[in-house]
C-alpha positions as CSV (number, residue, x, y, z in Angstrom):
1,X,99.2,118.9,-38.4
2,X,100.8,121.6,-36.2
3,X,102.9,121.0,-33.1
4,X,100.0,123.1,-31.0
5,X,97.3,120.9,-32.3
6,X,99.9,118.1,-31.6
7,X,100.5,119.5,-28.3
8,X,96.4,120.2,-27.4
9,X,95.8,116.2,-28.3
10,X,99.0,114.7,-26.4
11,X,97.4,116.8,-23.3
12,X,93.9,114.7,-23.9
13,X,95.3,111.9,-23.4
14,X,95.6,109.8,-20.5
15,X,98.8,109.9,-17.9
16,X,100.5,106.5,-19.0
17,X,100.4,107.0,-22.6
18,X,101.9,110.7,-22.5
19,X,105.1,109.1,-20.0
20,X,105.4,105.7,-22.9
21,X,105.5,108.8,-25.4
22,X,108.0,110.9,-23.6
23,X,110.5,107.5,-22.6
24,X,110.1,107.1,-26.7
25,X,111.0,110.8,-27.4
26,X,113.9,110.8,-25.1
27,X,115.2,107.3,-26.3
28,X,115.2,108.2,-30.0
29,X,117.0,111.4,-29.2
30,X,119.5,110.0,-27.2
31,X,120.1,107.3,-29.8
32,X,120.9,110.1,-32.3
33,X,123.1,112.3,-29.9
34,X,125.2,108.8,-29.6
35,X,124.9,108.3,-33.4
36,X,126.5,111.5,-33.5
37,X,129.3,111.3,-30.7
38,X,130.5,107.6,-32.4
39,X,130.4,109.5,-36.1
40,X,132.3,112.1,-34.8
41,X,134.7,109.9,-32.7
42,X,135.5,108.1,-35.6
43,X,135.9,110.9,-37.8
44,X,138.8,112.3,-34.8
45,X,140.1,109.3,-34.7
46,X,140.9,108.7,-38.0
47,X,142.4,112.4,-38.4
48,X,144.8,111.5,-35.3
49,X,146.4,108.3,-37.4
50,X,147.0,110.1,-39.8
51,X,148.8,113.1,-38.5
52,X,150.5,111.0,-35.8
53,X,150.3,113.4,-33.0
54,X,149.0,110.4,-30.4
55,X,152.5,110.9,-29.1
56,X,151.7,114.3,-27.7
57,X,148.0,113.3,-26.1
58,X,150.3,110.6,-24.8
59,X,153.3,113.0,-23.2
60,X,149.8,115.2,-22.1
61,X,148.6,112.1,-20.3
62,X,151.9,111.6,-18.7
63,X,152.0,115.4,-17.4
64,X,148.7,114.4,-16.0
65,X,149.5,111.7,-14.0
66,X,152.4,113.4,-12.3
67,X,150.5,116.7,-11.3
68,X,147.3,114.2,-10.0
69,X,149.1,113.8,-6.1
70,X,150.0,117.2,-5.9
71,X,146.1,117.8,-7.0
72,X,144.4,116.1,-4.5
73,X,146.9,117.5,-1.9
74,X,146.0,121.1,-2.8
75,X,142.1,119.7,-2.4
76,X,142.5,118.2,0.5
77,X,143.9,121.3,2.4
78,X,141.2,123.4,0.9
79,X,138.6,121.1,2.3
80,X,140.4,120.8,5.2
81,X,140.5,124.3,5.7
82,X,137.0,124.9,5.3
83,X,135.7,122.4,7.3
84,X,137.7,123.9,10.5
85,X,136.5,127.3,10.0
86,X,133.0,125.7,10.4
87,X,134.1,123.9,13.6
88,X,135.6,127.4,14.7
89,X,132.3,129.1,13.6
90,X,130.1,126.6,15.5
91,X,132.1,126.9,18.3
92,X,132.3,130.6,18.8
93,X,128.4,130.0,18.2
94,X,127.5,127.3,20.9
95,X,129.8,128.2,23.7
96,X,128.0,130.8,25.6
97,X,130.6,133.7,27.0
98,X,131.0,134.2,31.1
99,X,128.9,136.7,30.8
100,X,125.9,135.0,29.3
101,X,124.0,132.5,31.7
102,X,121.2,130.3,30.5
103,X,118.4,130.9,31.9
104,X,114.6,129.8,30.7
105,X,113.1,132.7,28.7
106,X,110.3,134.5,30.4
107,X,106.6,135.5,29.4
108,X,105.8,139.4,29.8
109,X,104.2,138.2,33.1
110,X,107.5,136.9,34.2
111,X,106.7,133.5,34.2
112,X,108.5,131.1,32.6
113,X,107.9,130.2,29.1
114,X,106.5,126.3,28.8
115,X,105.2,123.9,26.3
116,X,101.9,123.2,25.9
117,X,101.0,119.7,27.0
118,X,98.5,117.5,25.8
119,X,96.1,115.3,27.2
């Protein structure tokens, strides 16, 4: 069998049985991709015992932990920053200058411009 005659007689089929054959296909390809990772995991694993460099992810770890507060400084300024250029931006925006009065926009007749209402 082919995949397009595959494809052609998974299309014939009704709604529920293509979604119960997709949640299958997903499932069974997941479980591999995890087969996979834990294979591999072992596998690194078992090459850091024996080399005994778990003291360097250990010092890299370390490292890690002492940079995080100066991290989430540096990201809360940036956010900080941006979210008061917003306010400035909306607020150049909204506040009309001295100039500017607000007044109802006006028809080409010169009547004022109103919402249709109805009954």
């Amino acid at each position: 069998m082919s995949l397009i005659s595959f494809i052609e007689k998974l299309r014939q089929k009704p709604r529920y049985v293509r979604v119960q054959i997709m949640w299958v296909s997903v499932t069974v390809c997941m479980t591999a991709i995890f087969g996979l990772w834990v294979w591999s995991l072992e596998r690194d694993m078992k090459a850091v015992a024996q080399s005994g460099s778990t003291q360097s992810s250990l010092q890299g770890f370390t490292e890690l932990k002492q940079d995080l507060p100066t991290l989430w400084q540096s990201l809360g300024s940036g956010i900080g920053g941006v979210f008061n250029s917003i306010k400035d931006q909306l607020n150049s925006q909204s506040s009309p200058s001295p100039s500017e009065s607000i007044e109802p926009s006006a028809t080409p007749s010169g009547q004022p411009e109103m919402l249709p209402v109805n009954d």
